[in-house]
N, C-alpha and C positions, 0 to 999 in steps of 0.2 A: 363364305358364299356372298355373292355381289346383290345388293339390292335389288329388288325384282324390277322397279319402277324409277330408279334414276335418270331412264333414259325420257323421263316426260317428267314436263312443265308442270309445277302444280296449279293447282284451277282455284281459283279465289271460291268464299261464297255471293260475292257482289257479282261474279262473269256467270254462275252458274242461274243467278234469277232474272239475267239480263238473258241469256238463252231462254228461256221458261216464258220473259216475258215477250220475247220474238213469237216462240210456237203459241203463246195463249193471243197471237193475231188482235189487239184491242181487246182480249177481256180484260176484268180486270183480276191482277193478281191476288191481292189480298182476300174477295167476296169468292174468288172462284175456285181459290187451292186451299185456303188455310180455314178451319172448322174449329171451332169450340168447344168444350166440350163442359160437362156438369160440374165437374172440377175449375172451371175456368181456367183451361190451358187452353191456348192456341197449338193445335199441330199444323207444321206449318210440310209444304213438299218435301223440303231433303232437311238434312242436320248436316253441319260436317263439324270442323275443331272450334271451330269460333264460337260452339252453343254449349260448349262445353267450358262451366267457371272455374273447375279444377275437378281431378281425377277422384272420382267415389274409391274408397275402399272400401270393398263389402267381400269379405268370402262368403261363397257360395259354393259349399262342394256337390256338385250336382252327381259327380258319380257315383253316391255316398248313399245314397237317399233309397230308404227304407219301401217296398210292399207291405202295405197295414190292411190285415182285414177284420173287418170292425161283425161282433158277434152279442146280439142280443142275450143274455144267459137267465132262461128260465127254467129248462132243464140240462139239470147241471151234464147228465150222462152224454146227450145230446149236442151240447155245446163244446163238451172235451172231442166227442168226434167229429164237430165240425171241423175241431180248431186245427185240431191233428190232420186231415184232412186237406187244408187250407196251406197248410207247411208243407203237405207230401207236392200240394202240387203249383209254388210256386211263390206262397203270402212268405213274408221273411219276419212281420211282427203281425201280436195281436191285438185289436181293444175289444175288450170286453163291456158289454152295461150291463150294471149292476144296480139293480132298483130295490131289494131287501136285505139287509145284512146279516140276514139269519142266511144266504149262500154260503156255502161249505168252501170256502178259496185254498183252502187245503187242498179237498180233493179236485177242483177245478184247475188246477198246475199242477197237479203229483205228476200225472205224465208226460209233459210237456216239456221239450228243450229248453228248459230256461235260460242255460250258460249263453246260450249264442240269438238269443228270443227275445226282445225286447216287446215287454207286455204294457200296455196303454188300458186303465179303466176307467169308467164312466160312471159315477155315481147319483144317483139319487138321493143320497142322506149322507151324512159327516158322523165318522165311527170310530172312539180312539183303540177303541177294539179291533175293530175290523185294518185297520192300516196296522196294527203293532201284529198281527196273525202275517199281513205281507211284508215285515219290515225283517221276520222273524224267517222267512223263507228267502226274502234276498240277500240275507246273510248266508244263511247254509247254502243254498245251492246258487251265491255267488248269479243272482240276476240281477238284470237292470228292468225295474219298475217303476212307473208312472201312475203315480196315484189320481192327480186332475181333477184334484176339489177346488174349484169354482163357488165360493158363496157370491159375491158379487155379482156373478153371471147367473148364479141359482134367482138372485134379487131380480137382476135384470129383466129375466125369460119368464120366472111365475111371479114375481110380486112378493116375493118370500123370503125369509132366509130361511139355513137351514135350522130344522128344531135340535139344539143343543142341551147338555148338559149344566155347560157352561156358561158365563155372564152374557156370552156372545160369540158368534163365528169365529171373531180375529184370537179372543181367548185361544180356541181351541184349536187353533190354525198355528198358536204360536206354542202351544203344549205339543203338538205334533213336529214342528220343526223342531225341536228341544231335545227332542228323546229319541228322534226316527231320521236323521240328517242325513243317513243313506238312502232313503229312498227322495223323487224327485215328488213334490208334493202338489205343488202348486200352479194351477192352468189359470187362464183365459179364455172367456167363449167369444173369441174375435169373429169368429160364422154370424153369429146372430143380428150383428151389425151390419154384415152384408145383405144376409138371407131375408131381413128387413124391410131394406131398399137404401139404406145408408152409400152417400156415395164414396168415392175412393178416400179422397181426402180425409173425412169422417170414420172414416172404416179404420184409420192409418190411428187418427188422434185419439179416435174413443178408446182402441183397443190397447195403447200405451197409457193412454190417463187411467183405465184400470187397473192395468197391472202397477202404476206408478202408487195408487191405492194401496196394494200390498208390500211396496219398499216403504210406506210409510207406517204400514201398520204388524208388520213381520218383521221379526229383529232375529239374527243368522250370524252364524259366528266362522261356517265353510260357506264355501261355493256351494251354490244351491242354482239348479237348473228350473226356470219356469217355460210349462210347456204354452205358446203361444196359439190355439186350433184357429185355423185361418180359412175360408171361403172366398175360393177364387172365382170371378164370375169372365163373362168371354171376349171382356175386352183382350186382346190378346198380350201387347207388347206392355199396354198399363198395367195387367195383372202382374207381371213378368216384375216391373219394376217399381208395384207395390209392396210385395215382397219383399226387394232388396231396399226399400226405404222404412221398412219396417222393423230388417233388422238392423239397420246401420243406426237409426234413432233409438231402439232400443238399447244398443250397446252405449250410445252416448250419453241418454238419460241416467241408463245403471252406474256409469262412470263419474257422472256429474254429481251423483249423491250416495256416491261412495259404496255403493250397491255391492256384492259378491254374486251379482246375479246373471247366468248367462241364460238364454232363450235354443228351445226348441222347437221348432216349427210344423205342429201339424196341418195340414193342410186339401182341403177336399172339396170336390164341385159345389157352387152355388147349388138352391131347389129354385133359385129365383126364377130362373129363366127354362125350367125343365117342364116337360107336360104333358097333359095327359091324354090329348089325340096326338095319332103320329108319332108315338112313344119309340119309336128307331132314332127319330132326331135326335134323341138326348144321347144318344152312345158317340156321336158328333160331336155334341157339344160339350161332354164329360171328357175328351180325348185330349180337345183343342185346349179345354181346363188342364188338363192334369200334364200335358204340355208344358202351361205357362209354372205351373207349381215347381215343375222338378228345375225348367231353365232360370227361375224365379229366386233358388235355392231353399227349399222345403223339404227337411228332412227325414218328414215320412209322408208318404203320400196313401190316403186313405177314398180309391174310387166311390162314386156314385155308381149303385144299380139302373140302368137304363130303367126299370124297370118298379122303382123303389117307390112313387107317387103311390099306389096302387096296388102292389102284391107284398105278401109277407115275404119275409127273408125267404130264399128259394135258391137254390144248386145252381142251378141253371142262370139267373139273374148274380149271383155271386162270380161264376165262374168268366161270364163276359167280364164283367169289372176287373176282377183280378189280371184276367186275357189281357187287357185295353193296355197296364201295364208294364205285362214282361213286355210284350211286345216293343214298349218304347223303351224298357232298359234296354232287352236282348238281343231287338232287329234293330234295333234304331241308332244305334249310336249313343244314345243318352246317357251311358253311363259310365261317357267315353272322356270327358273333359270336365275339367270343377274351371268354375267362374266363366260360364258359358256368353254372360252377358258383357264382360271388360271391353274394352273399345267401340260397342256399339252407339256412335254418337248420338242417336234416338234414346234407345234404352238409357242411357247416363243421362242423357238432359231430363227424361220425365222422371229419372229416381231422384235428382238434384230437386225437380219444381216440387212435385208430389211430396217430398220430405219437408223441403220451407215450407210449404201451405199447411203441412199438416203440424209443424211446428208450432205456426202461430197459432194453431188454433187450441193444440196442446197447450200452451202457454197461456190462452185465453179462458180454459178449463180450467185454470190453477188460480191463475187469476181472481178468479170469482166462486172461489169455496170448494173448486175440486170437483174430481167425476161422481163420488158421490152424495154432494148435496146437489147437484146439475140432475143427476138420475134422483131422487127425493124428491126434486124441484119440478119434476118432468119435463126438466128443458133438453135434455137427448132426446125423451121418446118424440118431443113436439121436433125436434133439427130432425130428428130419420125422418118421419113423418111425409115432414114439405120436403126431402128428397125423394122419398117413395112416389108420393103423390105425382110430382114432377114427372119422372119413368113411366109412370102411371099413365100418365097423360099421354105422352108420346106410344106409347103402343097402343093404346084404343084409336089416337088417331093414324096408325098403321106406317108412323117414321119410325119407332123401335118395332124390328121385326121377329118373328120366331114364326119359323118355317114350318107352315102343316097345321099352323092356328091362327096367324090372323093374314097369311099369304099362303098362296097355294096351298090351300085347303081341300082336306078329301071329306066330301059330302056324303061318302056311305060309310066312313068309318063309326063303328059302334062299340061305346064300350061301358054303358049302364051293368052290362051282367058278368063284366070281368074285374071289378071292381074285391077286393080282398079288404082294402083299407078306404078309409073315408080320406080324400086326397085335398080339403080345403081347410081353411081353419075352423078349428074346433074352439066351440063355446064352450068355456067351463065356470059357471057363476061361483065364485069366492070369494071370502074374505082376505081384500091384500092388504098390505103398506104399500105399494105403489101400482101403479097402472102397470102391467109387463108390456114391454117393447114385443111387437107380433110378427111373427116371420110372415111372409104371405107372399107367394109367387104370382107373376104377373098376368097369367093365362086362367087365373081361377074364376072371373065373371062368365066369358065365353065360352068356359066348358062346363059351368053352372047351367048355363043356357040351352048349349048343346046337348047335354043331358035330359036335360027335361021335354026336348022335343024328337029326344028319341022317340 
């Protein structure tokens, strides 16, 4: 077949800004097309080869990518017919959270597909019982489980570790990789980092200097998968190729020290920017997320309830979610191409910036005693912080926007007595070992407010 485009001249990048700078008639080019951004990248009008240092390889099989539907489990009977339920019409895996380990995880999978069901839990506590009961079923019935014990992010998010048996967390973290090698054991709560107000960059290096935590402190004799849980928020093309600099560093870090370690990517909308008047918005904004997740290469994608600020888990709020994404595997094409993002001169150039920037910063954590004397030290929670703040700032003064709260606002929307859940952050006075890092979405003063004059 003949080239499509032989028959035309190629266009420099120096002829294409010298057009741009004819039609921008005396503005000026640089003040007027190229913007800044928190991360300190310039985006500038177009990209072509020349912004490109050399060719990323990142797979990314986007056709590949998992429906996770994520399942509180307090009654157990309940939760098996959700789950069942969830599979009949659509979900392809499950997470479950699990907050007491007196659950019967027996009978909570006895019915359920496991051979072809990739099951994802959530815990509350560290159980060498409770994992050896699931290590003991994905042997027999031949499942793939994800266990997703998080001490470090348990540290992070309450202030605590978990209460052990044992001398310590890594103790028991390493009695469990020892004995239970088929099952996948160990996560990252990279969400929290975002869900925070952590910006890209940060979001990139805290959640490898973690995990990099447990190549230092886990010792693995197979391949052992750690699951990565990632929060995308709606920058669109950055979330896209934060993603793919997330895995591309992490396969080089594991590389670099000899790691046996490959990453899993779960992946699921910010609360950041989600809210509580005008709550149709966020089915928008969860779409245009879960969007950048699957093109981004995120191997299971776990929706946001439009719905979730505010209402208990609910059929109805699940089912939209779940909707949001057949419809982008099944109408959409989406799960029509792997490496959806390869030649896009944009996307490579910000996965290239976004990867060195979050390198050095990576390396500036190691540097100076590691992610966990930096979270000790509460030098993370104080860096999220004055990034939050910053975001912060820009939406009270109405430059970051979210449509329906602090623009084009509906003045009779009411929603004091539909409220199911408390949708702000909750005080909880305890006794920590560190200050916990605090999620906190950006619309919560204004609709503190707007509540009250209901």
């Amino acid at each position: 077949m003949e080239p499509l485009f032989n028959d035309f001249a190629p266009v420099s990048a120096k002829e294409w800004k010298q057009k741009i700078q004819f039609e921008l008639k005396g503005a000026d080019y640089n003040e007027t097309l190229i913007w800044n951004t928190p991360e300190n990248i310039k985006v500038k009008p177009f990209y072509d080869k020349e912004d490109i240092k050399e060719v990323i390889s990142v797979a990314t099989k986007a056709s590949e990518f998992k429906i996770c539907q994520p399942i509180f489990v307090h009654d157990i009977d309940k939760s098996i017919e959700r789950a069942l339920d969830s599979l009949s019409r659509g979900a392809e895996s499950i997470r479950f959270t699990v907050e007491n380990e007196t659950i019967d995880v027996v009978k909570l999978l006895a019915k359920l597909p496991l051979e072809n069901t990739p099951i994802f839990f959530h815990f509350s506590f560290i159980s060498i019982d409770f994992v050896k009961k699931l290590a003991t079923i994905a042997k027999e019935r031949k499942a793939t489980i994800y266990c997703n014990i998080d001490p470090i992010g348990q540290l992070a998010k309450e202030g605590n570790w978990f209460t052990t048996s044992e001398k310590n967390n890594f103790d028991t973290l390493n009695n469990l990789t020892k004995n239970y090698s088929s099952l996948s054991l160990i996560s990252v709560n990279g969400a929290l980092y975002q869900n925070a107000g952590a910006n890209i960059v940060q979001q990139i290096a805290y959640t490898l200097a973690h995990a990099n935590e447990y190549f230092n402190h886990i010792e693995i004799t197979t391949t052992q998968t750690m699951v990565l849980e990632i929060a995308v928020g709606t920058n669109y093309f950055f979330e896209i190729a934060k993603l793919r600099a997330i895995r591309l560093l992490f396969n080089l870090i594991a590389s670099e020290y000899n790691q046996n370690w490959t990453c899993h990517l779960v992946v699921t909308p910010t609360k950041r920017n989600k809210t509580l008047y005008d709550y149709n918005v966020n089915m928008l904004r969860s779409t245009t997320e879960c969007m950048s997740a699957i093109l981004g290469g995120g191997d299971t994608i776990v929706n946001l309830p439009y719905d979730a600020l505010y209402h208990k888990d609910n059929e109805f709020g699940d089912r939209i979610a779940r909707n949001q994404l057949l419809i982008l595997k099944n109408e959409s094409y989406f799960d029509k191409v792997n490496n959806p993002s390869d030649g896009s001169y944009y996307i490579e150039s910000l996965t290239q910036q976004l990867a060195d920037k979050a390198l050095t910063l990576f390396k500036d954590i190691e540097a100076n005693g590691g992610f966990l004397k930096q979270l000790n030290d509460g030098i993370i929670k104080r860096k999220i912080q004055e990034s939050a703040d910053k975001e912060q700032d820009l939406f009270d003064a109405g430059k970051e926007i979210l449509l329906g709260t602090n623009k084009h606002t509906n003045k009779s929307d009411r929603m004091k007595h539909d409220l199911e859940l408390f949708p702000f952050v909750k005080i909880k006075p305890r006794k920590t070992l560190i200050t916990p890092i605090i999620e906190r979405r950006l619309a919560e003063k204004i609709e503190q407010e707007r509540l009250e004059n209901e």
